[in-house]
KOLKOLTOR-911223 format. One record per residue (C-alpha): residue in one letter; x, y, z. Coordinates in pm, whole numbers, plus 50000, padded with zeros to 5 digits. Example, Ala and Ser with C-alpha at 12.3 -4.5 7.8 and 13.67 -1.06 7.14 Angstrom:
<sites>
A512304955050780/S513674989450714/
</sites>
This chain:
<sites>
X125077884343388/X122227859843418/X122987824343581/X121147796543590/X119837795943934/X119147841843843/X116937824743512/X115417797143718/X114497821044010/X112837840343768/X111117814243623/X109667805043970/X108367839444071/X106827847143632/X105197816243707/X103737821444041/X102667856543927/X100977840443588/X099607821643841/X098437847544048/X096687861243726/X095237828043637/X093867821144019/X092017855744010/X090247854043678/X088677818843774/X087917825444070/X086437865743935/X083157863444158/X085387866444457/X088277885844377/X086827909544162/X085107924044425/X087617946144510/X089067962244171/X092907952144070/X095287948243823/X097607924743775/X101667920243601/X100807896843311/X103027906343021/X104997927243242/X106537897743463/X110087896643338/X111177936743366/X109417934943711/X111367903943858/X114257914843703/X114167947543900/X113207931344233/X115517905444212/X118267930244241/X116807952444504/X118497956644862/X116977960045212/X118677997845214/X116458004744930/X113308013544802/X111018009844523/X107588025844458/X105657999244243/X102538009144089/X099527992844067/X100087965943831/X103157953843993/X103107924944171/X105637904544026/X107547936544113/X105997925744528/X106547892644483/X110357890844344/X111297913544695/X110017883444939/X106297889744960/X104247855044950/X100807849544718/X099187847545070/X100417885645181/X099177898944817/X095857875544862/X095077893145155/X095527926244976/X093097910744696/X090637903444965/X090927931745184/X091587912945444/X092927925145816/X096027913845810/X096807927745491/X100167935145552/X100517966345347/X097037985645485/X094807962345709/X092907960845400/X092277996045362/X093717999745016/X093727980444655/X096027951044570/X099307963644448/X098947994844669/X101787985744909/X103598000945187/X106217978945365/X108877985945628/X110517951045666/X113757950445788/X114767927545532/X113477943145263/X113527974645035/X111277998345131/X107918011744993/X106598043445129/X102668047745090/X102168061444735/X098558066544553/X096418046144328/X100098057044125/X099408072743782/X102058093143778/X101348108944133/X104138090444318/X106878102044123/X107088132244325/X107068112044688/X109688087044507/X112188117244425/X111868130844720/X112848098844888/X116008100744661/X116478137844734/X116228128245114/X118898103345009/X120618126944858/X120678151445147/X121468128945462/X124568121845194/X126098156545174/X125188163045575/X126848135645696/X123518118345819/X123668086345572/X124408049745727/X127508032645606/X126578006545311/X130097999045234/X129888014244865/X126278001244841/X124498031844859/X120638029644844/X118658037844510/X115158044844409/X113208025944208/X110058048444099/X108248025143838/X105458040043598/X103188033243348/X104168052042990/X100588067942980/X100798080343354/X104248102143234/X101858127243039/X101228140943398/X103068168943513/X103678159843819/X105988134243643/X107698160143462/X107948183843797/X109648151243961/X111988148143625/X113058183443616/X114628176244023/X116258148543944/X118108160243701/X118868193843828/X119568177344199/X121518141844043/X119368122344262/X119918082044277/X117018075144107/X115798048943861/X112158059043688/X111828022543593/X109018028543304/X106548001043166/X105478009042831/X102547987742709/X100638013242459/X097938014842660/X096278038942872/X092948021442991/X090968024042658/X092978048942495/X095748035542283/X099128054142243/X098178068741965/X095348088542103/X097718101342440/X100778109842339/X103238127742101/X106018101042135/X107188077042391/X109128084742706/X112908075642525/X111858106942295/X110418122842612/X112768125242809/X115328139042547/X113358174442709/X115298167343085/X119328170343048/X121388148643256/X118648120543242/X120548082843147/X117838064142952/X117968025242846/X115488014042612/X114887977942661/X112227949642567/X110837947842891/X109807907042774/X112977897042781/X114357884843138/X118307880443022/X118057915942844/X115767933143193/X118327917943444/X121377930743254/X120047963043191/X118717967443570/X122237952043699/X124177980743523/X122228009243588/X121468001243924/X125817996343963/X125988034843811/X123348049744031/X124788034344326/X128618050344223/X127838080844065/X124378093144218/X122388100643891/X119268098743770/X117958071743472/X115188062543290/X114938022043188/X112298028042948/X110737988542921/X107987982042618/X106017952842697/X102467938742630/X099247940842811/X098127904042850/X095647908043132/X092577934343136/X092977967043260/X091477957943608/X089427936643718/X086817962043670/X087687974043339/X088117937543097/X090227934942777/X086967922742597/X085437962042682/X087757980442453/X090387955142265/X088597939941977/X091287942941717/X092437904441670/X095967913341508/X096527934341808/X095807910742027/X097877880541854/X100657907041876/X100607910442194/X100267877142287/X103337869142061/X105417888642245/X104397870542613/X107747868942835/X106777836342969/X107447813642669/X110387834242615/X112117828542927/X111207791742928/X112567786542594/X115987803042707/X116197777842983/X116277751242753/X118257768842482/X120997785242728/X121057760343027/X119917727642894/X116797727543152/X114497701743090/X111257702943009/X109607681943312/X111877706843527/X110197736343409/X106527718043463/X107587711743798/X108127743943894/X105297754543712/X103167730143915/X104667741944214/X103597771944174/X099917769944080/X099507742444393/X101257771744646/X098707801644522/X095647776744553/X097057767544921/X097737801344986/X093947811744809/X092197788645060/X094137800745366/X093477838945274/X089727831945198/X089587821445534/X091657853145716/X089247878045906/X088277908045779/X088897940545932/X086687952346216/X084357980646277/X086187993546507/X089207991046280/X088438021346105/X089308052546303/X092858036046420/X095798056746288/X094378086946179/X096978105446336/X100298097646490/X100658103646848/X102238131446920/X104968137447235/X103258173447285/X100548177047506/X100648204747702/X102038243347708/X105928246047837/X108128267247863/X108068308547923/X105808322847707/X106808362647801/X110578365047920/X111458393048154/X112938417448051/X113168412247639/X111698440047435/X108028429047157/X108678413646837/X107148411846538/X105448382446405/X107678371446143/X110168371946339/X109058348046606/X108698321146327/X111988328246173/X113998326846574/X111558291846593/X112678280046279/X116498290446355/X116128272446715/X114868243346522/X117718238946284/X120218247446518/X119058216046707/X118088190446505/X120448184046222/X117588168046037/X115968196345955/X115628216745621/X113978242845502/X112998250045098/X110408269744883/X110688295044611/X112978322444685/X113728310145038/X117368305644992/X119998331045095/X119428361844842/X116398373745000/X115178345345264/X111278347645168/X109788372244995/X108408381245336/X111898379045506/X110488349445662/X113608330045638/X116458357345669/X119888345645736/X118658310445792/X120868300645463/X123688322945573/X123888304845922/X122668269045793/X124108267545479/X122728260745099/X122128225545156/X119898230245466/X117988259645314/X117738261744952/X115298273144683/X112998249944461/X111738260044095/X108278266644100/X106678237444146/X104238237444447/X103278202444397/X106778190844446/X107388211144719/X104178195944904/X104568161644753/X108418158044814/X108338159745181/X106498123645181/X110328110045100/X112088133045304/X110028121045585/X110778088445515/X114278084645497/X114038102545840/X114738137845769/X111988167745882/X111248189645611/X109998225545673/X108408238045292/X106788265845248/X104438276644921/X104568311944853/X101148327744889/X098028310844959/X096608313444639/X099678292544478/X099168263644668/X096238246744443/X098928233144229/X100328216644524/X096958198144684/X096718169144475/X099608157444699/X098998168245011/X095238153444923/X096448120844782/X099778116144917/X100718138545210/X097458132845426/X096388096945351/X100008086045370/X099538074045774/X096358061145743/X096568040745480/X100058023245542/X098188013745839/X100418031946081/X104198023945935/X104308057445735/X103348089845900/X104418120745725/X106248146545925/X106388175845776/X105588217745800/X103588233445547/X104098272445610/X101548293845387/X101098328145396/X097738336645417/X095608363545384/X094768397845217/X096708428345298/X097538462045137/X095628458744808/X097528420544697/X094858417544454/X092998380544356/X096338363844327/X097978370844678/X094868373944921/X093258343744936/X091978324645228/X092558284045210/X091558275045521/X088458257645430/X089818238445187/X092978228745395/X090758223345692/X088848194745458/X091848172545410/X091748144345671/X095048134145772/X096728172845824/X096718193346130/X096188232346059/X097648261146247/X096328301246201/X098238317346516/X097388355446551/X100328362846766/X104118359046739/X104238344447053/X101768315746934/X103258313346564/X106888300346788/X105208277047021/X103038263046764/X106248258646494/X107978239046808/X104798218746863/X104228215346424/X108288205146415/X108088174946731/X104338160146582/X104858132846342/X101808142146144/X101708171445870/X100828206745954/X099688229445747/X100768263645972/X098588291845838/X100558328845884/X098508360745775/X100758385545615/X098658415145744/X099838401746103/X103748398046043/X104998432946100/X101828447546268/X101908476346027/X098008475846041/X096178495946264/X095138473846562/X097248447346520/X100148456246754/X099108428946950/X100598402846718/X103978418146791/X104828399547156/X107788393847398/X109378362047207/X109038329247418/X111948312147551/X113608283847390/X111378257647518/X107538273847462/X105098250547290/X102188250847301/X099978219747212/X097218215846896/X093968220046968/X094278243147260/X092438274647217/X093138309447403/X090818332147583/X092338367847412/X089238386447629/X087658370347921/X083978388448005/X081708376948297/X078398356848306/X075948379748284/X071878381748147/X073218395647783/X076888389447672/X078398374147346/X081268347447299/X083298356846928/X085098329646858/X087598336546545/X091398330346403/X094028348346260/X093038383946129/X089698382846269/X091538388446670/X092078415846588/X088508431446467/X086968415846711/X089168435146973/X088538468746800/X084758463246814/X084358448247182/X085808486547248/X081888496447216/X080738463947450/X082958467747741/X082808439747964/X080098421147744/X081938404047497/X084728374147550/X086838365947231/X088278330147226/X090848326546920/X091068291246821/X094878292946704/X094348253346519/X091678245646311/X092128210746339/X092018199446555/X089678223146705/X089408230947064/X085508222847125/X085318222247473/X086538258847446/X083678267247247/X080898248847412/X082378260147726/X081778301747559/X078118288647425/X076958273547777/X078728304047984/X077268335447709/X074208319847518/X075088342047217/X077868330446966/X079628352846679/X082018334446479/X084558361746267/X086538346945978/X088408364745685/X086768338945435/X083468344645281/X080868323445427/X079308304145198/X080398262845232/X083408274945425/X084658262045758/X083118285445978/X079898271845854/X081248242846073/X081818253146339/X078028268346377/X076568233746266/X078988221746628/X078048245446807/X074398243146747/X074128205346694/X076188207447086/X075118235447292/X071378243747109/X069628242347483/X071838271047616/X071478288547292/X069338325247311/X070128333646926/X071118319246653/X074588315146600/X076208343646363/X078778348946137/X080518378345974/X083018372245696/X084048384545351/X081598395245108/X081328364944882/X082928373244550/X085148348544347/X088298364644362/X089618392344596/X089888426944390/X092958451644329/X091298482344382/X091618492244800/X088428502944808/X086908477444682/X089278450044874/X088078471145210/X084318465545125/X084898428545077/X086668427445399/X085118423345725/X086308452845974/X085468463546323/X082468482046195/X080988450946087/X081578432446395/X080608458046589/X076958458946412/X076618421746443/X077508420946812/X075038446946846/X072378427346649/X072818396646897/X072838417647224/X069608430147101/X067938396747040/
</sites>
């Protein structure tokens, strides 16, 4: 039920966001020089749903929701200094757009990074309420007294034609997660009207997800907002359910700054439409009609308004801007591992294979830290990975600690931005390689930028496992090598181990960094049923082995000498270059990298300075790849001790990897190969 002092509170905050609007088109020379949007037409569902927001909440506004900002406690001066990019910006030092917030006041609800938000951060918002969810059912959640937290995920209508909208959908109704997908539904797109985008609107949409409570509201009209917010927000908090408050409402303000009305809307009765159906009249005229405020009342606090976003204008105008040497600050988290501990080979404990040492890492893990969950396709207890990767862990940790997700790789990536942040440690894992395109978008836009741009409040701790790799004839859909592409996403460390022992001190290392790994595991290496390869099966570490990122290992140490060669190489490629060093005995050293970022350089400089002839040995082909890299460092670094140029053998480059063995064997580099390169550079 709306009071007086609910309608006039909302009156203050629609008129210091019309305000907002109002400041930033007259003054367009200077604010438009960083591109936003702004809440005009959309003020009344936005205030109603912060107005009713706790501190043991959060809400993932989108970019044209600052009345959304400003209803939770933040002043015109905070978003100002997002408008300006200013330093003290308090969402992102002024690293991201206005209305791109991330906020971890105490006294507030809280807003996880999240993209520019068109449709994107529905998947980080459920998994916030699936985190919610979870710490729930393990006994983990704080004590709210019956106020249990929700999730607000608001949206634009257009940006629900995504499907990562309709992944996020599809969990929250299978899961009953306490979430609200608070929907804004002006029939726009930018220039493409609703007409042009979709087949009908998100009430009819969402008919398609069963279990899904949807309100259909005019999103203009404060009374009819707050009511509607006020009860669903009382059922999600009780019964733990998913709804859609599905809010139409007019555009009144351009697209962005960048992209004006007068581009695109030229259509007059459209226009007086829209402007007929502006929420600020309407609320203004219930005052008077439904509590007798007066007229010079509402000027007052109109007037009040306009002079505190001038005042607050001035004094953001004049904040600093961010430093130079602002920029490379918290591009990674620190993290509490530094150095190798622990035993690496017990006595007396017979070689395992590789799998296995991530699955007893993963099971130490878990038994430990209560925090910790595991999920993927076909992880859960039937099978526990199609590579038997996580056997028994569902048996001994139960369904709700290890379970299996629909496929839906972006999800899986995406989702472990909200476990993270409600403090839980999520261990995912996308099947193969070559099914984890679907899922980059969000570790791209969400997963990796997530620390950075909250400007240190919202590191993403998570594990990424990916099997990796081609063995026995898996054909162009289960062979692939990523690591180029992973290695390109700033913000994620990447692990390729090549032995068991290094796949469980590495997990240990992945599972205590607050940043995201991506952990790399060839499938040719996990049982060592390859010729050569036994030495990926190892004595499994103790308990407490870890060994730090970015620390490579010397797998065959060789002498200075006049003619010897360095091999530095990853994962599968050990192992060839062992089998061809058998011809080049005692003139060849093999460093394997074991993290690709970051990268151990001082190892490598140190092989370049000590053998003055460099092979690098990857599974991928060569062309714009990462070991491409890594010659450009090591030439760029260490050309004055260079005698040759620096080499590389890889896969033939092809675009997919074939069926056939013989042909996947010809793609494939070997020891043959290596062996004929090494041979080319001892000769040079």
């Amino acid at each position: 039920m709306v009071t007086k002092d609910i309608a006039l509170e909302g009156y203050r905050l629609m008129s210091t966001a019309k305000s907002l609007t109002e400041l930033y088109e007259a003054n367009k020379s200077v604010c438009s020089k960083y591109v936003h949007a702004t809440s005009r037409g959309h003020e009344a569902i936005q205030i109603a749903c912060g107005l009713q927001l706790k501190p043991q909440d959060f809400v993932f506004p989108y970019y044209r929701d600052d009345s959304i900002l400003l209803s939770i406690g933040m002043t015109p001066f905070q978003l100002m200094l997002q408008v300006l990019a200013k330093r003290n910006d308090p969402f992102s030092g002024g690293r991201t757009y206005y209305s791109h917030p991330s906020l971890k006041d105490d006294d507030k609800p809280k807003i996880p990074h999240q993209s520019s938000a068109t449709g994107m951060q529905a998947i980080p918002a459920t998994g916030v309420a699936m985190g919610i969810q979870h710490k729930e059912k393990l006994g983990l959640a704080e004590d709210y007294n019956g106020e249990n937290p929700v999730v607000v995920c608001s949206l634009g209508d257009a940006s629900c034609t995504e499907g990562e909208v309709s992944e996020a959908f599809q969990m929250a109704v299978l899961k009953k997660m306490p979430i609200i997908y608070l929907v804004q539904d002006n029939e726009w797109d930018i220039s493409a009207s609703a007409e042009e985008t979709r087949a009908q609107d998100i009430t009819h949409y969402a008919k398609g997800f069963k279990g899904m409570g949807v309100r259909t509201i005019d999103g203009t009209n404060f009374q009819e907002s707050y009511d509607t917010f006020n009860e669903v927000i009382a059922i999600v908090r009780k019964e733990r359910r998913p709804f859609i408050i599905h809010a139409k409402v007019p555009l009144l303000n351009h697209h962005t700054s960048g992209v004006r009305m007068e581009f695109y809307r030229h259509d007059k009765e459209e226009l007086a439409e829209a402007w007929s159906k502006d929420p600020f009249p309407k609320l203004k005229q219930a005052l008077k009609d439904q509590f007798k405020v007066k007229d010079f009342e509402l000027i007052a606090i109109e007037n009040k308004a306009k002079e505190q976003v001038a005042k607050d204008y001035e004094l953001a105008l004049a904040e600093e801007d961010p430093r130079s040497e602002d920029l490379t600050t918290h591009m990674f988290a620190p993290t509490p591992v530094t150095q190798e501990k622990g035993e690496r080979t017990p006595a007396g404990k017979n070689k395992t294979v590789m799998v296995d040492s991530a699955l007893f890492a993963i099971r130490e893990i878990m038994a430990k830290h209560p925090e910790s969950l595991l999920y993927g396709q076909d992880v859960g207890a039937r099978i526990g990975g199609v590579f038997r990767e996580a056997a028994t862990l569902a048996q001994q940790f139960g369904d709700d600690r290890v379970f299996n997700t629909p496929i839906q790789e972006a999800f899986i990536v995406g989702s472990t931005v909200g476990m993270s942040a409600v403090g839980l440690k999520p261990i995912v894992e996308v099947q193969f390689a070559d099914y984890i395109w679907p899922g980059l978008n969000q570790l791209f836009t969400e997963v990796g930028r997530s620390y950075y741009l909250s400007n240190g409040k919202w590191p993403v701790s998570m594990i990424l496992r990916v099997p990796i790799g081609a063995y026995g004839s898996g054909g162009p859909y289960h062979s692939s090598s990523v690591e180029s592409i992973v290695t390109n996403i700033r913000g994620v460390k990447v692990a390729y181990p090549s032995t068991g022992a290094d796949l469980k001190g590495l997990m240990k290392a992945a599972y205590y960094d607050p940043n995201p790994v991506v952990m790399l595991e060839h499938k040719g290496l996990y049982w060592s049923k390859i010729k050569g390869t036994e030495g990926a099966m190892t004595v499994e570490p103790d308990e407490d082995y870890i060994i730090p990122f970015g620390k490579a290992r010397t797998v065959l140490e060789a002498p200075k000498q006049d003619n010897s060669v360095a091999i530095i190489t990853y994962g599968m490629g050990v192992y060839w270059s062992l089998a061809a060093e058998k011809n080049f005995k005692g003139q060849v050293e093999i460093i394997d990298l074991r993290t690709l970022n970051p990268l151990d350089e001082e190892a490598m400089y140190d092989a370049a300075k000590k053998h003055n002839k460099i092979l690098i040995v990857t599974e991928e082909s060569v062309e714009c790849s990462f070991s491409l890299g890594l010659v450009a460092r090591i030439q760029k670094n260490c050309f004055e001790y260079l005698d040759a140029p620096v080499e590389i053998i890889g896969s033939v480059d092809t675009p997919a990897i074939p069926l056939n063995s013989t042909l996947e064997a010809t793609l494939l580099p070997n020891a043959d190969k290596v062996g004929e390169a090494l041979k080319s550079l001892l000769k040079y």
